[in-house]
N, CA, C and O atoms as a Maestro MAE file, in Angstrom:
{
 s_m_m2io_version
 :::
 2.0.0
}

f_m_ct {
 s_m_title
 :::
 protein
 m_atom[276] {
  # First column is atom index #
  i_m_mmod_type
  r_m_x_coord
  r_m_y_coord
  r_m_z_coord
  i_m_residue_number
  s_m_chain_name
  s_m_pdb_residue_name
  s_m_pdb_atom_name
  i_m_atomic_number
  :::
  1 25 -11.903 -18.286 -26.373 1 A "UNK " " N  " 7
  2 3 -12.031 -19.724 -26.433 1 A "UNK " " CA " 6
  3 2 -11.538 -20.194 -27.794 1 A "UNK " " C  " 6
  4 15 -11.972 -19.894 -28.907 1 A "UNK " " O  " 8
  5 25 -10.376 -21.126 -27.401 2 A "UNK " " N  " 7
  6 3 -9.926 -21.587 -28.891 2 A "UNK " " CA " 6
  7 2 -10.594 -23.204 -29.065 2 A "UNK " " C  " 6
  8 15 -10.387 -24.238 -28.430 2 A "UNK " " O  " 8
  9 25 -11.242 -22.971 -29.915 3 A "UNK " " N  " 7
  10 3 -11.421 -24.467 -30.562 3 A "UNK " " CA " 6
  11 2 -10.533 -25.363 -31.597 3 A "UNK " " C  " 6
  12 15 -9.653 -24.868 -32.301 3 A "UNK " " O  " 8
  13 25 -10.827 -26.543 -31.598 4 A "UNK " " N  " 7
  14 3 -10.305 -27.049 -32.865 4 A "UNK " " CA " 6
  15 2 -10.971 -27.051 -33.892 4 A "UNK " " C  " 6
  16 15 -12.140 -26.683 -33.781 4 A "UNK " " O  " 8
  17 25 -10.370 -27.540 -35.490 5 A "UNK " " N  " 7
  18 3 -10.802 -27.345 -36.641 5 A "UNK " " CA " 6
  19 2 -11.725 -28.486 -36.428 5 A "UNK " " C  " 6
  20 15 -12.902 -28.198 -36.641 5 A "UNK " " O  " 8
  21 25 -11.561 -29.354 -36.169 6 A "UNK " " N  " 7
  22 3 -12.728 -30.501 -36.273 6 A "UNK " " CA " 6
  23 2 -13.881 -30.118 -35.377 6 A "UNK " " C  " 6
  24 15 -14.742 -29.632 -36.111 6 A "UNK " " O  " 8
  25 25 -14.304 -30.117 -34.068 7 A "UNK " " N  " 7
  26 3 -14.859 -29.188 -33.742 7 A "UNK " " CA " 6
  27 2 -15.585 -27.769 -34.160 7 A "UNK " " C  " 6
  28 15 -16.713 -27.344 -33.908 7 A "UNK " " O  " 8
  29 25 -14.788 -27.363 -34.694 8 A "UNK " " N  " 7
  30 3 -15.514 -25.872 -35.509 8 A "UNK " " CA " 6
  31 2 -16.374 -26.685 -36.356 8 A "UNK " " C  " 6
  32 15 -17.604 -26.630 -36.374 8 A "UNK " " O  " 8
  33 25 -15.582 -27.491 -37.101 9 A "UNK " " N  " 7
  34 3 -16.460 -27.946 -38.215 9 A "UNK " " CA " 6
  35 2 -17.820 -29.374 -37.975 9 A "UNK " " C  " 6
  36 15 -18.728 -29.695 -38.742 9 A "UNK " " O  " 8
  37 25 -17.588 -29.724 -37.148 10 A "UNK " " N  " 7
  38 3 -18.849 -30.721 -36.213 10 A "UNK " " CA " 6
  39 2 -20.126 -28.821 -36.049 10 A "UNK " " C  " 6
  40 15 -20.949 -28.804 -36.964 10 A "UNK " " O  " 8
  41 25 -20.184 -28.118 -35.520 11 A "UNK " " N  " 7
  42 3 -20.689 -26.863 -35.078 11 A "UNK " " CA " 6
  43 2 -21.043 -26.965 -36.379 11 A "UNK " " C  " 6
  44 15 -22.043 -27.617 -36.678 11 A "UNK " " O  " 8
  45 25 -20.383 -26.424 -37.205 12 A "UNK " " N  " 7
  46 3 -21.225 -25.648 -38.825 12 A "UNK " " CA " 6
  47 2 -21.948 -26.866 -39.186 12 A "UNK " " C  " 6
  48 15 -22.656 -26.559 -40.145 12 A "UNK " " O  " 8
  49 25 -22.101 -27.967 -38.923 13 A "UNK " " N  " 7
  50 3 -22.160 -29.295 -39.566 13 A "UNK " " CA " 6
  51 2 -23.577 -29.476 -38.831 13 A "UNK " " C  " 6
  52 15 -24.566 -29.824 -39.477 13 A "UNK " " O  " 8
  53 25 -23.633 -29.211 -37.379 14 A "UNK " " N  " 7
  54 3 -24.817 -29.128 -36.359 14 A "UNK " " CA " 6
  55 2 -25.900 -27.833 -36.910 14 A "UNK " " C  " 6
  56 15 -27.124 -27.943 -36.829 14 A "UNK " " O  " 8
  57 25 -25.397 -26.950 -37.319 15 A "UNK " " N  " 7
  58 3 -25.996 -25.558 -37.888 15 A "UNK " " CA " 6
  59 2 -26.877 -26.242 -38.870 15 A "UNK " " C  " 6
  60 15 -28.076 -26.456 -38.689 15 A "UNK " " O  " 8
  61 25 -25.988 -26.667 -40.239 16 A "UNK " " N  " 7
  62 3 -26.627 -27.248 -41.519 16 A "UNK " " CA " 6
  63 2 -27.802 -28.510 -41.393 16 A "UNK " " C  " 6
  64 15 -28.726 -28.709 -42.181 16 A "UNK " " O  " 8
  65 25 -27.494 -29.239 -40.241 17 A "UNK " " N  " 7
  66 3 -28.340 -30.212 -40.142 17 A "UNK " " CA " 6
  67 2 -29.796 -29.584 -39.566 17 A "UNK " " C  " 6
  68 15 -30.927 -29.699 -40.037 17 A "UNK " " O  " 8
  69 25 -29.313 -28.860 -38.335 18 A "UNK " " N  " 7
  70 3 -30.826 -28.223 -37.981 18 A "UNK " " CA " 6
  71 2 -31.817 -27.355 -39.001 18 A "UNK " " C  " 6
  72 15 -33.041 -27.411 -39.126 18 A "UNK " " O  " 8
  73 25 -30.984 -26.660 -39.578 19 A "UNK " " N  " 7
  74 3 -31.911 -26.126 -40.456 19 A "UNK " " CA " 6
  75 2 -32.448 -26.643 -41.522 19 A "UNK " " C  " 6
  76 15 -33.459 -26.208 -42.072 19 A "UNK " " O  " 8
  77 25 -31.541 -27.976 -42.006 20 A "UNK " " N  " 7
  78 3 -32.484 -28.553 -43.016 20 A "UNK " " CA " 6
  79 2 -33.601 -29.170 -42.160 20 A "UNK " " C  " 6
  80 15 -34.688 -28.925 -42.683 20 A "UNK " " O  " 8
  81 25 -33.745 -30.050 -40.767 21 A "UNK " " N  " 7
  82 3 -34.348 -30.225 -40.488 21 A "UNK " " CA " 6
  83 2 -35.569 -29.530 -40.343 21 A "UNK " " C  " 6
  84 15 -36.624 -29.995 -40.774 21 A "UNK " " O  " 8
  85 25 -35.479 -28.285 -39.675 22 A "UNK " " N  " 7
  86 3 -36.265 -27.116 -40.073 22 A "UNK " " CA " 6
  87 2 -37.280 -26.996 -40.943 22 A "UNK " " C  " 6
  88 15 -38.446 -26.670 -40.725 22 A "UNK " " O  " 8
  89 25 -36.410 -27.468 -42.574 23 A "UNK " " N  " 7
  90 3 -37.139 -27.475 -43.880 23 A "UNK " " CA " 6
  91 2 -37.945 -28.044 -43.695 23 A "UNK " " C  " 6
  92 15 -39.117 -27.737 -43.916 23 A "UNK " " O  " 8
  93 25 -37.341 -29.511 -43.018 24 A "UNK " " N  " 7
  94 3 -38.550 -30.546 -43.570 24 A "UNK " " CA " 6
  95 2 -39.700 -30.673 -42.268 24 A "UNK " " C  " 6
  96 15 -40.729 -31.345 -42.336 24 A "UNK " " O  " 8
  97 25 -39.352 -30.029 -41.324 25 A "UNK " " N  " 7
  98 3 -40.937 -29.963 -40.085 25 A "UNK " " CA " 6
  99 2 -41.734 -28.973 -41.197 25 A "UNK " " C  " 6
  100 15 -42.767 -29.315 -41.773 25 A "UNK " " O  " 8
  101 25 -41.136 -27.839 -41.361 26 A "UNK " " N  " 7
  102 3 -42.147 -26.844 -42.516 26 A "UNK " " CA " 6
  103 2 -42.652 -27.397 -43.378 26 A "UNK " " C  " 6
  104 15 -43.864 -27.183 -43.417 26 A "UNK " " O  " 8
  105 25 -42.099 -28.361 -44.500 27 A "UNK " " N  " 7
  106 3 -42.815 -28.768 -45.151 27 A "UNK " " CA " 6
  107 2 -44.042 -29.906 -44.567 27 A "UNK " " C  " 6
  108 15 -45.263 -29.781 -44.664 27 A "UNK " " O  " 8
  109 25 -43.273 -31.020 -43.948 28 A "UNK " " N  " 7
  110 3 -44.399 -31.458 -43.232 28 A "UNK " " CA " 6
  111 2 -45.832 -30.896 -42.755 28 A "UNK " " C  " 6
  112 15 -46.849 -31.332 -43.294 28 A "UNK " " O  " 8
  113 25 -45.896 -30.004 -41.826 29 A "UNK " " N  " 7
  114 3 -46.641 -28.900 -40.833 29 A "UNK " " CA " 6
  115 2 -47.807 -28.720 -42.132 29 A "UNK " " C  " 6
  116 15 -49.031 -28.832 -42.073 29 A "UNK " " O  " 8
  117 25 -46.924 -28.397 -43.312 30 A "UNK " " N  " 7
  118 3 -47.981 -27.755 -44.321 30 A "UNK " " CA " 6
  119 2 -48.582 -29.327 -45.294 30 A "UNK " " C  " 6
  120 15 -49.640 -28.982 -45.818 30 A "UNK " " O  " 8
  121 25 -48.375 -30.331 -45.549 31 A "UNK " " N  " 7
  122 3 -48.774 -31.066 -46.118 31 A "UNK " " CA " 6
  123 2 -49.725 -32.141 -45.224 31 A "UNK " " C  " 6
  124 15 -50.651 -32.794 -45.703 31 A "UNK " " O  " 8
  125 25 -49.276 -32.173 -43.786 32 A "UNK " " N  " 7
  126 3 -50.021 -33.073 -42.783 32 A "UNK " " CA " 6
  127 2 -51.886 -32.666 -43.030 32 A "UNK " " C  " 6
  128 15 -52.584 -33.477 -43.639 32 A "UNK " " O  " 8
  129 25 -52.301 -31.769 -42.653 33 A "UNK " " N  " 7
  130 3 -53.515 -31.735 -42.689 33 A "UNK " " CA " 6
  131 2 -54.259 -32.078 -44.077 33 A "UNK " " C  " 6
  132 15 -55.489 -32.081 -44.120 33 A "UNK " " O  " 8
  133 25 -53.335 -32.420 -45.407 34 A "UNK " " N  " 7
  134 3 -54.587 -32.881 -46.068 34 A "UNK " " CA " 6
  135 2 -54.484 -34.393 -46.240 34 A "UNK " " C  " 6
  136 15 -55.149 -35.114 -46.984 34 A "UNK " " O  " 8
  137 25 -53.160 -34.834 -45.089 35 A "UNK " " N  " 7
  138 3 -53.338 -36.335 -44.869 35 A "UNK " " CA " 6
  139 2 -53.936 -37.036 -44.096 35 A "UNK " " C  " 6
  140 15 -54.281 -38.170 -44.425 35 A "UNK " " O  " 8
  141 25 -54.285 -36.350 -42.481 36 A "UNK " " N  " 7
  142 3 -55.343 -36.825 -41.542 36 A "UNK " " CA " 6
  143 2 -55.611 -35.560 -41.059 36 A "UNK " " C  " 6
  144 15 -54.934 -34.547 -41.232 36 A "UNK " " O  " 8
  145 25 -57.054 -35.728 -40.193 37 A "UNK " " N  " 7
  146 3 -57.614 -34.905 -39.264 37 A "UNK " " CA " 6
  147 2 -58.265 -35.049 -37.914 37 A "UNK " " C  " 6
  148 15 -58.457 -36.229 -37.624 37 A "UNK " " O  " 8
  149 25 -58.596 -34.319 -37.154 38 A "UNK " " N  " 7
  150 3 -58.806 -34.485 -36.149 38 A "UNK " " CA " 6
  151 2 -57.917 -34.901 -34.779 38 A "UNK " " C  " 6
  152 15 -56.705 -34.726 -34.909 38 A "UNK " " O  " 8
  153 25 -58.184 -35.212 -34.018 39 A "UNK " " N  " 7
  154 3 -57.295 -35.211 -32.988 39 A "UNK " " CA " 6
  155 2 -55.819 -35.897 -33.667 39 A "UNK " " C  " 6
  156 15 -54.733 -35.318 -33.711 39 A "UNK " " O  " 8
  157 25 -56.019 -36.816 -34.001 40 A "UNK " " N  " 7
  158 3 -54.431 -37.567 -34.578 40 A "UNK " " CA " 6
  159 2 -53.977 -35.971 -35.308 40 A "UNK " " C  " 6
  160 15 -52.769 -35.852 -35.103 40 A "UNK " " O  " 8
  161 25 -54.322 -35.161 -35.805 41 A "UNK " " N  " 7
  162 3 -53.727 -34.140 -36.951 41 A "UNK " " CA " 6
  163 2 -53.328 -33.086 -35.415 41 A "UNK " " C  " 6
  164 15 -52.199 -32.739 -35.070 41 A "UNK " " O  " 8
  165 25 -54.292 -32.850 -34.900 42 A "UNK " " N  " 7
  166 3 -53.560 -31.950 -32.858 42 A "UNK " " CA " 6
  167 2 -52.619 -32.168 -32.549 42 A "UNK " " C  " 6
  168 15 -51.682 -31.370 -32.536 42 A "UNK " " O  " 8
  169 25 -52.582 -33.546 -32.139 43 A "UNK " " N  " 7
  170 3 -51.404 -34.168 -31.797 43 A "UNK " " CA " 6
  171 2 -50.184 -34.250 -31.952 43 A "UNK " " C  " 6
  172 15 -49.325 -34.381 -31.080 43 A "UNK " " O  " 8
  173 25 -49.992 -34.133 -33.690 44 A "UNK " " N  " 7
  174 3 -48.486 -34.378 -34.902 44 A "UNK " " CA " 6
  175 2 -48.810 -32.966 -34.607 44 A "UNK " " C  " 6
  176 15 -47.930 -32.628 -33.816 44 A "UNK " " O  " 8
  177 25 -49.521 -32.047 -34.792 45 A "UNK " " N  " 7
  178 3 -48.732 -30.650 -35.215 45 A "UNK " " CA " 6
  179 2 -48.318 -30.261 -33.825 45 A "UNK " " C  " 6
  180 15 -47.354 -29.504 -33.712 45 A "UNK " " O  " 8
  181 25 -49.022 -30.753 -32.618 46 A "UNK " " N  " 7
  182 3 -48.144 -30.047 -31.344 46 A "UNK " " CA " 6
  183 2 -46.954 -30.715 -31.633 46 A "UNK " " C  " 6
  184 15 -46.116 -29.940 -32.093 46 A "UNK " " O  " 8
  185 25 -46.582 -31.836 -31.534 47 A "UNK " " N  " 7
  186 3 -45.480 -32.391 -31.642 47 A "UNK " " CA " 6
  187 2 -44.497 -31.485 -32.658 47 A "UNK " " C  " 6
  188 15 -43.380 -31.156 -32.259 47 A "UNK " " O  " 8
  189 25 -44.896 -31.162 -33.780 48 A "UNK " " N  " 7
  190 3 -44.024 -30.705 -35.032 48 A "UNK " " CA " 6
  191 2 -43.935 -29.455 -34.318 48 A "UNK " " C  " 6
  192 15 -42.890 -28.883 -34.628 48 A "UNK " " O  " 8
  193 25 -44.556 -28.871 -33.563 49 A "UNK " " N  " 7
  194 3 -44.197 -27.390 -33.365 49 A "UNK " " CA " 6
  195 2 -43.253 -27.400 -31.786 49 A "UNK " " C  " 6
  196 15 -42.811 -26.387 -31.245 49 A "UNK " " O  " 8
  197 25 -43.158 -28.350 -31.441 50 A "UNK " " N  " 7
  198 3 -42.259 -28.455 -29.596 50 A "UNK " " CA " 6
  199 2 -40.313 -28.751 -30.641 50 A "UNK " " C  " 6
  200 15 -39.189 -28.254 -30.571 50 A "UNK " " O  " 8
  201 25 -41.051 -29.896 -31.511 51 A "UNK " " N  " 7
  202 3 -39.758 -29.989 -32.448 51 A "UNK " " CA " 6
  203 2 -38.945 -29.069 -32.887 51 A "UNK " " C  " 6
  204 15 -37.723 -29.053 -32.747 51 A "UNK " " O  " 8
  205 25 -39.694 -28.198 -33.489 52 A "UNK " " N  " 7
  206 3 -39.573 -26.837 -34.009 52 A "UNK " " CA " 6
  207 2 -38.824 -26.170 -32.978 52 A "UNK " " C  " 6
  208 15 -37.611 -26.111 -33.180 52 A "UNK " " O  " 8
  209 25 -39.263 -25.657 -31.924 53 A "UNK " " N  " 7
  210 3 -39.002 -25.152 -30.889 53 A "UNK " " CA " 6
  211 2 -37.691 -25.346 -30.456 53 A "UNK " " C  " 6
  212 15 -36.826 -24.498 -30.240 53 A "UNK " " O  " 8
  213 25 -37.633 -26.836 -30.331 54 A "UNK " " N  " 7
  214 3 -36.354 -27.019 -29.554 54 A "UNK " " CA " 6
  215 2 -35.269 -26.504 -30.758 54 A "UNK " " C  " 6
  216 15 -34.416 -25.621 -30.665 54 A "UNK " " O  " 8
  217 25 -35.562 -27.268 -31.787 55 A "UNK " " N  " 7
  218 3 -34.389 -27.105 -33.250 55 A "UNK " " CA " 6
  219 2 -34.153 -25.628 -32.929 55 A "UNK " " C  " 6
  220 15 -33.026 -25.155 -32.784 55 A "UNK " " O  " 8
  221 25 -35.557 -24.765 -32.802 56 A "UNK " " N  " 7
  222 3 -34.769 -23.124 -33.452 56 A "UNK " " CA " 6
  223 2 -33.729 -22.603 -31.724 56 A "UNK " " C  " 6
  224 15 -32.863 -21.729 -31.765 56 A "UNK " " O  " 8
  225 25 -34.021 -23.209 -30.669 57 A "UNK " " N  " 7
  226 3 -33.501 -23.033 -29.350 57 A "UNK " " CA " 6
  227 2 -32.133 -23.524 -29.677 57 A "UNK " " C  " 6
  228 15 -31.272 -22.644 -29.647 57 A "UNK " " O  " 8
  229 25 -31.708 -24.793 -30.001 58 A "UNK " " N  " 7
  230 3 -30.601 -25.360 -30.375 58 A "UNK " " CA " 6
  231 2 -29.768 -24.865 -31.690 58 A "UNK " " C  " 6
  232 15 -28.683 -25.242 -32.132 58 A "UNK " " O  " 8
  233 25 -30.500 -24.080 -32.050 59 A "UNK " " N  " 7
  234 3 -29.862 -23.345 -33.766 59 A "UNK " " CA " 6
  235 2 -28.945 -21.840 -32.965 59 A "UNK " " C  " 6
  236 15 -27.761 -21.505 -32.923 59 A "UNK " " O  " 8
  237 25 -30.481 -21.141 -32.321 60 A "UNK " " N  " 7
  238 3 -29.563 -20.489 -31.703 60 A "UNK " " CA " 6
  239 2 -28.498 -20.470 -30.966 60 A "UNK " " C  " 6
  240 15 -27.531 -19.788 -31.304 60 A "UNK " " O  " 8
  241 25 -28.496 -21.339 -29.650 61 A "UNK " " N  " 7
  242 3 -27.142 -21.518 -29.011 61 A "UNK " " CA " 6
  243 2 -26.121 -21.743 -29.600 61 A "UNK " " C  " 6
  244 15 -25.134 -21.100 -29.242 61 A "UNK " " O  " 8
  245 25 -25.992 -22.634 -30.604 62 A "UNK " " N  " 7
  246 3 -24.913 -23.081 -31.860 62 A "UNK " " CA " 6
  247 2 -24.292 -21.742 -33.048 62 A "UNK " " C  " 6
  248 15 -23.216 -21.729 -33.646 62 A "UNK " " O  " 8
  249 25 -25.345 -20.775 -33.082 63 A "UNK " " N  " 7
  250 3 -25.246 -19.591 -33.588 63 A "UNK " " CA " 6
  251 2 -24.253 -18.807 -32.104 63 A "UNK " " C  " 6
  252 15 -23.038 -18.615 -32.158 63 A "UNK " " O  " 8
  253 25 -24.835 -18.579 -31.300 64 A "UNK " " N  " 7
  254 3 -24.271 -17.681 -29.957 64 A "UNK " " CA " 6
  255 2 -22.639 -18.485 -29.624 64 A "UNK " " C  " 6
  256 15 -21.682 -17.909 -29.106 64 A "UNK " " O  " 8
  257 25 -22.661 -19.517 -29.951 65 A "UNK " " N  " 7
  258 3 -20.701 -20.649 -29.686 65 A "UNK " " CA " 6
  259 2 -19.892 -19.883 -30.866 65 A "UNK " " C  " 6
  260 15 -18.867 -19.219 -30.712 65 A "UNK " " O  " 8
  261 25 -20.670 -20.154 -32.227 66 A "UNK " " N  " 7
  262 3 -20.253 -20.113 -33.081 66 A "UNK " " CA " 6
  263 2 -19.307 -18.083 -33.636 66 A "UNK " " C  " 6
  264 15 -18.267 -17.814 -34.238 66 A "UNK " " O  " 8
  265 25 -20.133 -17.422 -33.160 67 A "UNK " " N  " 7
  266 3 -19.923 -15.969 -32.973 67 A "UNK " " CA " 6
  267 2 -19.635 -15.409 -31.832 67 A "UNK " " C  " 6
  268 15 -19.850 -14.214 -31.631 67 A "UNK " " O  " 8
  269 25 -19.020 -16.352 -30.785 68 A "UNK " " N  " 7
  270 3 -18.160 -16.486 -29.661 68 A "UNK " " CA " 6
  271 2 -16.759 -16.531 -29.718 68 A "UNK " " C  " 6
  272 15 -15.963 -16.027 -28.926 68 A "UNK " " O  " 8
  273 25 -16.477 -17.350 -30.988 69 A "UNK " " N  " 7
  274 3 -15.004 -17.887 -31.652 69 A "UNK " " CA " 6
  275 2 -14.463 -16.865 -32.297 69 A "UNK " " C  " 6
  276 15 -13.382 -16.999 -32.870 69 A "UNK " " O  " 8
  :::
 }
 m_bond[275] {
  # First column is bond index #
  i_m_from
  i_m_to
  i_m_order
  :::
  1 1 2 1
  2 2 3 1
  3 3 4 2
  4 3 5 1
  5 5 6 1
  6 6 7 1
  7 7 8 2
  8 7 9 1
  9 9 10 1
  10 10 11 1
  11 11 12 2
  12 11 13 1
  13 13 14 1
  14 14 15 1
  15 15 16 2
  16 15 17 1
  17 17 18 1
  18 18 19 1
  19 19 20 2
  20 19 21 1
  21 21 22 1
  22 22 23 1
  23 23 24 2
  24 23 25 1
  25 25 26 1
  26 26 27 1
  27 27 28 2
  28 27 29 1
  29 29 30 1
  30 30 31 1
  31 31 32 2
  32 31 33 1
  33 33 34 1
  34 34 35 1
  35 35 36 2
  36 35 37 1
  37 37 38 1
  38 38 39 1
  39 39 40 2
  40 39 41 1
  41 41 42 1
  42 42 43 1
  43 43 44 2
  44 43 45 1
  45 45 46 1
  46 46 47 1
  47 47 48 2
  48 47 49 1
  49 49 50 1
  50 50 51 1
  51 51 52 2
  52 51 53 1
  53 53 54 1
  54 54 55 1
  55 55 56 2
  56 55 57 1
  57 57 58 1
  58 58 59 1
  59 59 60 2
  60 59 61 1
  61 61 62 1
  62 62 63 1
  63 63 64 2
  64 63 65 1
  65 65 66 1
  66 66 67 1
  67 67 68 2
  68 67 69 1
  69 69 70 1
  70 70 71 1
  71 71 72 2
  72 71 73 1
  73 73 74 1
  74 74 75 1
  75 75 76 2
  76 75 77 1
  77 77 78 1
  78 78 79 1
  79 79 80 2
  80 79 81 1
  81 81 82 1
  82 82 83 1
  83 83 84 2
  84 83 85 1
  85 85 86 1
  86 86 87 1
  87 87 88 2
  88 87 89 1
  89 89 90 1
  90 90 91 1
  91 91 92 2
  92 91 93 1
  93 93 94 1
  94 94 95 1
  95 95 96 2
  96 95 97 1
  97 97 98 1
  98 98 99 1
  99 99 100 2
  100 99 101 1
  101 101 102 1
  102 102 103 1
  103 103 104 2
  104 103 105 1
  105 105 106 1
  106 106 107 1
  107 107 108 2
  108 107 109 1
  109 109 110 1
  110 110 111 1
  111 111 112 2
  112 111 113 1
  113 113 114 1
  114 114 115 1
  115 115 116 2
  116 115 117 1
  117 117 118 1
  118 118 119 1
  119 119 120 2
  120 119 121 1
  121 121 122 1
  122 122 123 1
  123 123 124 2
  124 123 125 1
  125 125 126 1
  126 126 127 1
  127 127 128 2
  128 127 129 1
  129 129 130 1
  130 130 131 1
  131 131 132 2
  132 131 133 1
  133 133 134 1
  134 134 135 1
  135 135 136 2
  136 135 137 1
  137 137 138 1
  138 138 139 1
  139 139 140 2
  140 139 141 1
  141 141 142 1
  142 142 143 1
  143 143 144 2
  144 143 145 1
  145 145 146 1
  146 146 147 1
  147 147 148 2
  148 147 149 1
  149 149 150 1
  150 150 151 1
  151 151 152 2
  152 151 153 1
  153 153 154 1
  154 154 155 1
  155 155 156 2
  156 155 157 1
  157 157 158 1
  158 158 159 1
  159 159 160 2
  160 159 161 1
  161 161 162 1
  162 162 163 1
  163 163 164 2
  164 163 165 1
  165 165 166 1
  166 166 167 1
  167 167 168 2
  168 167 169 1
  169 169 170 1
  170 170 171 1
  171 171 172 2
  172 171 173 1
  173 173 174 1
  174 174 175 1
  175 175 176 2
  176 175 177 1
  177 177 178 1
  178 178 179 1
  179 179 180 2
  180 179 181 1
  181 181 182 1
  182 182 183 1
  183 183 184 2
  184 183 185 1
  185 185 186 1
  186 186 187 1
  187 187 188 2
  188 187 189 1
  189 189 190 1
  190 190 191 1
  191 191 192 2
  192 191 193 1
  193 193 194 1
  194 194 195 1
  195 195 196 2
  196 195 197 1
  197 197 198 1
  198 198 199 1
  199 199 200 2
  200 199 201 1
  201 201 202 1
  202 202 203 1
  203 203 204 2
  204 203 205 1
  205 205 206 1
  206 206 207 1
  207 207 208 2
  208 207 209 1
  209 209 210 1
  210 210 211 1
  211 211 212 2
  212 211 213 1
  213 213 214 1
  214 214 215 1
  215 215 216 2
  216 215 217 1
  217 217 218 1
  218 218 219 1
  219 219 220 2
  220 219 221 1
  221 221 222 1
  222 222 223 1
  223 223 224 2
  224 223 225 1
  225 225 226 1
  226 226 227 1
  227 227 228 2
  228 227 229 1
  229 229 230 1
  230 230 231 1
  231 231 232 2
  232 231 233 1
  233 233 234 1
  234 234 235 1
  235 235 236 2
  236 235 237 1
  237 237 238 1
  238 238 239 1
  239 239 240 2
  240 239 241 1
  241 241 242 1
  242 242 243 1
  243 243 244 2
  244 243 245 1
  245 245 246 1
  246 246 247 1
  247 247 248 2
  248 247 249 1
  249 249 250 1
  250 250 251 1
  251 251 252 2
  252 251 253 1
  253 253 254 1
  254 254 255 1
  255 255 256 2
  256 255 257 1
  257 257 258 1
  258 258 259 1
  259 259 260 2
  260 259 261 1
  261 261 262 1
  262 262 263 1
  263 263 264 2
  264 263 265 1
  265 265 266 1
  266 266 267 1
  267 267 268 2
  268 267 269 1
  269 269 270 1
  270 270 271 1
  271 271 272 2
  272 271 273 1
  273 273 274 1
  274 274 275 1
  275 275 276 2
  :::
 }
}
């Protein structure tokens, strides 16, 4: 599969964004609980962790295109 350069580079560009995103659910995840608690604090971290989820699902596939080329 031949791609184009713009393309290739949208991909590495999709890579860099997820993982900073990444950063910042981690940092979040760890600073949330000494900002609220209780159910509202359940809630944001399921959420931060489905987020998580999908990002590292979508990191990989973009990894598996990317070492396809």
């Amino acid at each position: 599969m031949k791609l184009s350069v713009e393309l290739l580079e949208a991909l590495q560009d999709c890579v860099t964004v997820i993982n900073r995103l990444l950063g910042l659910l981690d940092e979040d995840r760890e600073d949330m609980p000494n900002c609220i608690s209780g159910e509202i604090l359940e809630e944001y971290l399921r959420g931060i962790a489905e987020a998580h989820e999908i990002a590292v699902s979508l990191l990989e596939d973009l990894r598996e295109i990317l070492a396809g080329l």
